[in-house]
C-alpha positions in Angstrom: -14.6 3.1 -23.3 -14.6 1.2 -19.9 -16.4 -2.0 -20.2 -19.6 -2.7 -17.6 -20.4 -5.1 -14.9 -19.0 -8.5 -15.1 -20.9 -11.2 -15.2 -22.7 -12.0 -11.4 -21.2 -9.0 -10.3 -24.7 -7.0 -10.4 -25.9 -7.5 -6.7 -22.6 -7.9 -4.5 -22.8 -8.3 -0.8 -19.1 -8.1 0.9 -17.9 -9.2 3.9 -15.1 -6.6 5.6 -16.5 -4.0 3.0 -14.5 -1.5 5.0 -11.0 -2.5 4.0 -8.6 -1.1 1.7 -8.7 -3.6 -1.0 -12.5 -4.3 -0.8 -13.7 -1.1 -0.5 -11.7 0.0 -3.6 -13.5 -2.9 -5.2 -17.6 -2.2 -4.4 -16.6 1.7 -5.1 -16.0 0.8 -8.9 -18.8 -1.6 -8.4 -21.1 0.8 -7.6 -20.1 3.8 -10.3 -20.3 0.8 -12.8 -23.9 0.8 -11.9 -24.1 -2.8 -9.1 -26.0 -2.7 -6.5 -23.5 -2.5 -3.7 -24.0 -4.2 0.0 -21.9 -5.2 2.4 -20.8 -5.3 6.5 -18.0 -4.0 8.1 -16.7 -4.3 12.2 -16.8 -0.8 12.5 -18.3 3.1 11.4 -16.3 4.5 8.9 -15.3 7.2 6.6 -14.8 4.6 4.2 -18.3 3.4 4.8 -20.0 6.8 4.4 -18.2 6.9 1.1 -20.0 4.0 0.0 -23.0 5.0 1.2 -22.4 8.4 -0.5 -21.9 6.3 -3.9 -25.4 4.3 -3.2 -24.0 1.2 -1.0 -25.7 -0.6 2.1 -23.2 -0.6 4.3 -24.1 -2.8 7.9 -21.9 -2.2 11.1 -21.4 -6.1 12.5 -21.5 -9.0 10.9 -25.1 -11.1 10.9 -27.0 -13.7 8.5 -29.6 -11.3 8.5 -27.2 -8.7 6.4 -27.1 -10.8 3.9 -30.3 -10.3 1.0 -31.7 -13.7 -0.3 -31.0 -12.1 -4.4 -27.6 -11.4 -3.9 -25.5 -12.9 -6.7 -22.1 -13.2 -5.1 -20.6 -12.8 -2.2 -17.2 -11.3 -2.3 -14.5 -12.1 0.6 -10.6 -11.7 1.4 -8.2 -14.4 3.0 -9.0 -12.4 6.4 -12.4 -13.7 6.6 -13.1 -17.2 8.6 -15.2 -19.5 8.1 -17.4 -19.6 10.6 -18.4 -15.7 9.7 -22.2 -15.4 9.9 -22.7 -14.4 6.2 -20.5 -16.4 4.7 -22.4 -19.8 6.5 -25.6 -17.9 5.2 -24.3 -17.7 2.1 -23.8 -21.3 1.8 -27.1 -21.7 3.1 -28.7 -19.9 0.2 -25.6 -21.5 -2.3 -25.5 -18.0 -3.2 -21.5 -18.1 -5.0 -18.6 -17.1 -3.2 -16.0 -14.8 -4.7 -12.4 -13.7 -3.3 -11.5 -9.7 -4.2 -9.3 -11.1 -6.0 -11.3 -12.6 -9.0 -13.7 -9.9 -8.1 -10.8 -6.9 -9.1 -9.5 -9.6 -12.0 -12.9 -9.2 -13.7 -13.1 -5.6 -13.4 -9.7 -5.5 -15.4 -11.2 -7.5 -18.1 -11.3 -5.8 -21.4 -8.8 -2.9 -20.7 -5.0 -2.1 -20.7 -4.2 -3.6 -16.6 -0.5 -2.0 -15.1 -0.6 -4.4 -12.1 1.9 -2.7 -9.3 3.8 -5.6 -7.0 6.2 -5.5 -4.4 6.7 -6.4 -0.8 7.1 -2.3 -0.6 5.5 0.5 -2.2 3.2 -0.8 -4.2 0.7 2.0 -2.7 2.4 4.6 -3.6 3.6 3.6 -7.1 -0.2 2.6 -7.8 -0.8 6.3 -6.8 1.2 8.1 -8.8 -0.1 6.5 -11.7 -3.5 6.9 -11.1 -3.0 10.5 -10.2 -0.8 11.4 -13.8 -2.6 9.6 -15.8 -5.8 11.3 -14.3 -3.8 15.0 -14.9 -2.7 13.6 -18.6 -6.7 13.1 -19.2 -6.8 9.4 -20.0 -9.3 9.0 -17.1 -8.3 5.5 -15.7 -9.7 3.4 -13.7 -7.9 2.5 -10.3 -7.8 0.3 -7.2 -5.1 1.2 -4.7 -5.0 0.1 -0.9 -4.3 3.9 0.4 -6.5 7.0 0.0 -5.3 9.5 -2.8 -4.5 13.1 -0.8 -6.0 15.2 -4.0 -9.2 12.8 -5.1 -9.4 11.2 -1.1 -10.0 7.5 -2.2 -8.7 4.3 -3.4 -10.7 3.8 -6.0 -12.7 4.9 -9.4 -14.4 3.9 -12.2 -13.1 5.8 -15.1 -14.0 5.6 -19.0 -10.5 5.8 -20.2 -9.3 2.1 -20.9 -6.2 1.7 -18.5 -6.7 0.0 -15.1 -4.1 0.8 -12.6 -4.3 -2.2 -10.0 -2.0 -2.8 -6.7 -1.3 -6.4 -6.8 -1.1 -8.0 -3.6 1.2 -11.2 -3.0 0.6 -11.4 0.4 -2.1 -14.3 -0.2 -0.9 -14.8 -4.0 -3.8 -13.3 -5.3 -1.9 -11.4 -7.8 -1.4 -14.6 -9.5 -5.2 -14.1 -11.0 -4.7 -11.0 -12.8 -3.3 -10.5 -16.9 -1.6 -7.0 -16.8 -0.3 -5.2 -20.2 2.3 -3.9 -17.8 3.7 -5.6 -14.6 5.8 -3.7 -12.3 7.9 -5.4 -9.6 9.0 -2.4 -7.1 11.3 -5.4 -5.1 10.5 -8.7 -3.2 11.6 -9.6 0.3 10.2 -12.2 2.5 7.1 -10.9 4.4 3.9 -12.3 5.1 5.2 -15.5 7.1 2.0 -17.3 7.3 1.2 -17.6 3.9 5.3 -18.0 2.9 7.6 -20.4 4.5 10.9 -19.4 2.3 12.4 -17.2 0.2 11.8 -19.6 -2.9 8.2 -19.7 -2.4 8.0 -16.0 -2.4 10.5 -16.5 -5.9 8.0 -19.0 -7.2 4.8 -16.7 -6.5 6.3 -13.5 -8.0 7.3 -15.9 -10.8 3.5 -16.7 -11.6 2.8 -13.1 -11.1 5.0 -12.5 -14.0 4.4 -15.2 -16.0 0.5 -13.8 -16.2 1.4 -10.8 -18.2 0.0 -10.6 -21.5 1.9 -11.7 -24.6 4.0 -8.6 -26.2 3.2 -7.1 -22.5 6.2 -5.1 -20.3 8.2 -5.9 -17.1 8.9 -2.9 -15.1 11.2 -4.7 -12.3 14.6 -2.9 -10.2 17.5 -3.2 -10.9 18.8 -2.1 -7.4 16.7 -4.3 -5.3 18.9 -7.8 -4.7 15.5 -9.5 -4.6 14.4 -8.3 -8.0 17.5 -8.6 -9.6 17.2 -12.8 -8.5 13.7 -12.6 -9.5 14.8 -11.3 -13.0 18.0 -14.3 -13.2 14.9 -16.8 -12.5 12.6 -16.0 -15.4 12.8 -18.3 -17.7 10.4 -17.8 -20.8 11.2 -14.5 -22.1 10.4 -14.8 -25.4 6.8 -12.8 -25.2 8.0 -10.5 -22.6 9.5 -7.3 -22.7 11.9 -6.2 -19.7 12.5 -2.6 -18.6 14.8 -2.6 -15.8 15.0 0.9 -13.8 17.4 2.2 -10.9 20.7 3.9 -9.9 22.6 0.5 -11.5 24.6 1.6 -14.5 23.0 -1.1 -16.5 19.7 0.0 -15.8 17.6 1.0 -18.5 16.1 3.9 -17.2 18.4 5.1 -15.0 18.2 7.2 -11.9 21.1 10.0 -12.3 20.4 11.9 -9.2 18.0 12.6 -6.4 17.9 16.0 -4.9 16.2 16.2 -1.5 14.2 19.7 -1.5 12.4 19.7 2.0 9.8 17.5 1.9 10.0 17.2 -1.7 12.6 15.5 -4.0 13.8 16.6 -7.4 14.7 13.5 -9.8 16.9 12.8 -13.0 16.6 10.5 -15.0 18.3 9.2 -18.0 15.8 7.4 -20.7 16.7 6.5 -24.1 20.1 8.4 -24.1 18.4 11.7 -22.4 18.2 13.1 -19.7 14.4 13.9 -17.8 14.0 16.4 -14.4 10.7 16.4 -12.4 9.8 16.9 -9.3 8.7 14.1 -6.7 6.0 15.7 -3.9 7.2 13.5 -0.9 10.7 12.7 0.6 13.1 10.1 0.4 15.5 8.6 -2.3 12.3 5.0 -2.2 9.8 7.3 -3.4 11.7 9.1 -6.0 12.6 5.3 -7.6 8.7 5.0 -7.2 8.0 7.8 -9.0 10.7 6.2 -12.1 9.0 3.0 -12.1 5.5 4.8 -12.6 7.3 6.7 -15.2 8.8 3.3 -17.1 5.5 1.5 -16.7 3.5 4.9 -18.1 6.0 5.1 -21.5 5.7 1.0 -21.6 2.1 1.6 -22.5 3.3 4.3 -25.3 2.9 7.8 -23.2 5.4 10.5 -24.2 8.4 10.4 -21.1 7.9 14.3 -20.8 4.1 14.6 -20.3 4.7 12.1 -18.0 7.1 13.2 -15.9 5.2 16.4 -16.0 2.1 15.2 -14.7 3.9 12.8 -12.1 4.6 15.9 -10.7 0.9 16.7 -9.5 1.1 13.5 -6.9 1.0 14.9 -3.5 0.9 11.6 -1.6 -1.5 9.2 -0.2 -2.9 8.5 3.4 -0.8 7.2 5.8 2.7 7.5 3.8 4.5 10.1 5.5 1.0 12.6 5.4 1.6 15.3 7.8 -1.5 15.6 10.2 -0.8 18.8 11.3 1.7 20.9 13.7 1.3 22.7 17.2 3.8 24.6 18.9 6.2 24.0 16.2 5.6 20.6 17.0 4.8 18.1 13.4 2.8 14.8 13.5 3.2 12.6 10.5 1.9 9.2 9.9 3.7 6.2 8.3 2.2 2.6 7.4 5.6 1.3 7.6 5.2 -2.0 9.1 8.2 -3.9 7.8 11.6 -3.2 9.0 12.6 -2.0 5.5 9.9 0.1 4.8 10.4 1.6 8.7 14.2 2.5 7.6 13.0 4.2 4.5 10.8 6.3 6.4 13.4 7.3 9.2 15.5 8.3 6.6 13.3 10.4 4.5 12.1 12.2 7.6 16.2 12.6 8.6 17.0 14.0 5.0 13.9 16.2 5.6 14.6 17.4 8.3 18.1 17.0 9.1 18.0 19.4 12.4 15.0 18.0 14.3 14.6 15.6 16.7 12.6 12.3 15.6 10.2 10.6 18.2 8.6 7.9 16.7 5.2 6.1 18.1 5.5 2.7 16.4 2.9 -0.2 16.9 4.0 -3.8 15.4 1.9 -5.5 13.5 0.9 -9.4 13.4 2.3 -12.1 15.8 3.8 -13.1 12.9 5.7 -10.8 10.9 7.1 -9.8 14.7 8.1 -13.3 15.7 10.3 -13.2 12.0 11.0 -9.6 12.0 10.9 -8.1 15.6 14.8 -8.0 15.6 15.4 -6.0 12.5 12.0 -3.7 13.4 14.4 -3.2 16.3 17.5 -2.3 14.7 15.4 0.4 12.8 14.0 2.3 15.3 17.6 3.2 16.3 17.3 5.5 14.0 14.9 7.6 16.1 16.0 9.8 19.3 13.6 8.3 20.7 10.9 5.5 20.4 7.5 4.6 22.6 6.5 1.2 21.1 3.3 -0.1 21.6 1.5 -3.8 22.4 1.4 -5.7 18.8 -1.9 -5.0 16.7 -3.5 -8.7 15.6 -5.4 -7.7 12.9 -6.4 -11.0 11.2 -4.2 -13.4 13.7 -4.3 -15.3 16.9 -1.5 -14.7 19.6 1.7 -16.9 19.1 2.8 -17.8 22.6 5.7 -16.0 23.7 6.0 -13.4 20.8 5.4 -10.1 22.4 6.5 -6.6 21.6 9.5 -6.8 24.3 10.7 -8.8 21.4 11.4 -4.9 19.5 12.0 -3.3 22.5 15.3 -5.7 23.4 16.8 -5.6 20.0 16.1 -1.8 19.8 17.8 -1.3 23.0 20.9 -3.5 22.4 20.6 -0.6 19.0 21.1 1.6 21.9 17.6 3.7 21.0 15.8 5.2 23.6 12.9 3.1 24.1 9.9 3.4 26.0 7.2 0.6 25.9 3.2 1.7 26.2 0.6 -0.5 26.9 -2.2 1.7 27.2 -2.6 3.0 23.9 -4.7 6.1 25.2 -1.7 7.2 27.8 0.7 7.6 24.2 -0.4 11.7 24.2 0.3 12.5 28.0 3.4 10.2 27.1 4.6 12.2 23.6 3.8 15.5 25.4 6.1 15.2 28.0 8.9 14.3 25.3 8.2 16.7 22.5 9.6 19.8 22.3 9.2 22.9 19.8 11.3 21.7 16.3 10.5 17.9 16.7 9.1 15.3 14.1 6.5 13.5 16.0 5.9 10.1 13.4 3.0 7.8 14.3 4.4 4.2 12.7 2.3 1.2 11.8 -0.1 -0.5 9.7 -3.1 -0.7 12.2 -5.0 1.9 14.4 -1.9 3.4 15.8 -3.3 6.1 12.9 -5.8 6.9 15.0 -3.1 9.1 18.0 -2.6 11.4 15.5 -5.1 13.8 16.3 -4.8 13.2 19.8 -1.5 13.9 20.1 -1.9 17.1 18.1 -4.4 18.1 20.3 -2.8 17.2 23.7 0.3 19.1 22.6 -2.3 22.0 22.2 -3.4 22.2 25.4 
């Protein structure tokens, strides 16, 4: 049975209730029985789900929002200091939580499969949820995407397995105590908070170290990045590694990846046999997804076969590679790829998809930073593209670095030699893919921040 409210968590009010982490977080929250406020910048679906679940939900941010018997305040690295609540909140010395400790807590008491990774983690922390949902264990989760099937990121369950994505991007996963840990690959991203590769070593390190005694490491054997991280671990004498991958030393090792459409048929061999099932999204990174969820799921002692089996009911989440619909045999699908890596991936799925079509890919950088570090390599990727329109950089939590503009992509992606056209106006991008698509192309909307939103518009522009 799933334990109740922690302590002080009875009468949350967070700040950016809206996003994907802390939205996940007042959702459980509020099945557990809290009584759920918050504010957010903007209307959302995400916010009538709350609402729908019993939340107060405010659109801006105001001292007013915030009720005088709130017990905590819960906030993420994104929110400054000077927000309006959170100098209320000092005000009223009402305590101040990051989503961090907030999702720690929830974890307390049950078996935790924390899911890191500078990629993937979404997805992996997906396909968990989702087959141990169609095994009946009922877990609880807390993912940063939408689930396709259930259509959100989060739920309180009464099983006693908490699935958790574990974000490094501010370290936070250092806080959590997982039975299982799963380490999908690490690569320097988040530039702000990381200066060096070692650093990023060092915090995966800690991640690692947190794991319970007698727990599991679930970690690549592929990825060069894991395979250092697993050369630097030190104290192995109360952890348990299970290495997984196309490396003939891995332990549960990928034999073979059949691309099927849009689907991908995987073998694997575990404990000298071999295991088919059938992965519901494209592309050889989400098949070694899928066998990571599978090593982390028999780590916590469930049978390999039902498993596999139930792995096989995932039919994606929001935003990785979901098709938003097709006019005039014209397709629009949506990718959060945001890092050149994950953007390869992508192209690469959609070209082993689809092998015959044309790609035209709508891509919209994201942070001064990661483009100022990056912007070369997100370059080199969208070569892989017939043809590109790249938008201005979306800010999201960061101030403009002088000189660091998306021309920075758009030069590197030329010297690529892709066909590159650069868009300021984000509302001309439908005229603009309309008078590029034609009947039998993959239209792919690319990006971690609104560029989501052209979808629609560009399926209904081609409809006209």
């Amino acid at each position: 049975m799933a334990p109740g409210l922690p302590t002080a968590m009875d009468r949350p009010h967070f700040i950016g209730i809206g996003g994907a982490g802390m939205s996940g977080i007042a959702k459980i929250l509020a099945q557990r029985g809290a009584r759920v406020a918050g504010s957010d910048s903007r209307e959302s679906a995400t916010a009538e789900s709350l609402r729908a679940l019993g939340a107060t939900v405010h659109i801006g941010h105001a001292a007013a929002h915030l009720a005088d018997d709130s017990t905590c305040v819960v906030v993420s690295s994104a929110i400054r200091d000077d927000n309006p609540e959170l100098v209320r909140a000092a005000e009223l010395g009402v305590p101040v939580v990051h989503r961090s400790d907030a999702l720690a807590s929830l974890m307390g008491g049950l078996r935790a499969i924390a899911v890191a990774g500078t990629h993937g983690k979404t997805t992996t922390t997906s396909m968990l949820a989702v087959a141990l949902t169609e095994l009946g264990l009922d877990p609880s989760y807390a993912i940063g995407g939408d689930l396709e099937g259930p259509g959100t990121n989060a739920r309180h369950g009464q099983g006693d397995i908490f699935v958790a994505e574990a974000d490094e991007s501010d370290r936070s996963f250092q806080k959590y105590d997982p039975e299982v840990a799963i380490v999908l690959n690490v690569e320097l991203d988040h530039h702000a908070n990381y200066a060096s590769m070692d650093e990023i070593y060092d915090s995966f390190e800690t991640f690692v170290g947190k794991v319970v005694p007698g727990g599991t490491l679930v970690i690549s054997a592929d990825q060069a990045g894991a395979v250092e991280l697993t050369s630097r671990l030190r104290d192995l004498s109360t952890l348990k590694i299970v290495t997984y991958g196309a490396s003939p030393t891995a332990d549960v090792r990928v034999h073979k990846i059949t691309p099927r459409g849009l689907t991908s048929e995987v073998t694997v061999l575990l404990d000298g046999r071999y295991l088919t099932f059938t992965v519901s999204v494209p592309g050889s990174h989400y098949a070694h997804n899928a066998v990571a969820a599978l090593a982390a799921g028999v780590a916590l002692g469930i049978p390999a076969h039902n498993l596999a089996s139930a792995l096989g009911k995932y039919t994606g989440v929001k935003r990785r590679l979901q098709l938003k619909g097709e006019v005039n045999g014209v397709q629009v699908i949506d990718s959060y790829a945001h890092h050149p890596t994950e953007m390869t991936a992508d192209l690469e799925a959609m070209r082993g998809a689809a092998a015959d079509a044309r790609l035209l890919v709508v891509f919209q950088p994201h942070l001064f930073s990661r483009t100022q570090e990056l912007g070369t390599e997100m370059g080199q990727a969208l070569a892989l593209a017939d043809a590109s329109v790249v938008l201005d950089i979306y800010p999201a939590r960061e101030d403009p670095i002088p000189g660091i503009t998306s021309a920075l992509i758009i030069d590197a992606a030329r010297t690529a030699g892709a066909d590159v056209t650069p868009v300021a106006d984000k509302a001309t991008v439908p005229e603009v893919i309309a008078g590029m698509a034609k009947q039998g192309d993959l239209v792919l909307t690319m990006g971690a921040g609104d560029v989501t939103d052209l979808g629609p518009q560009i399926l209904a522009r081609l409809s006209n």
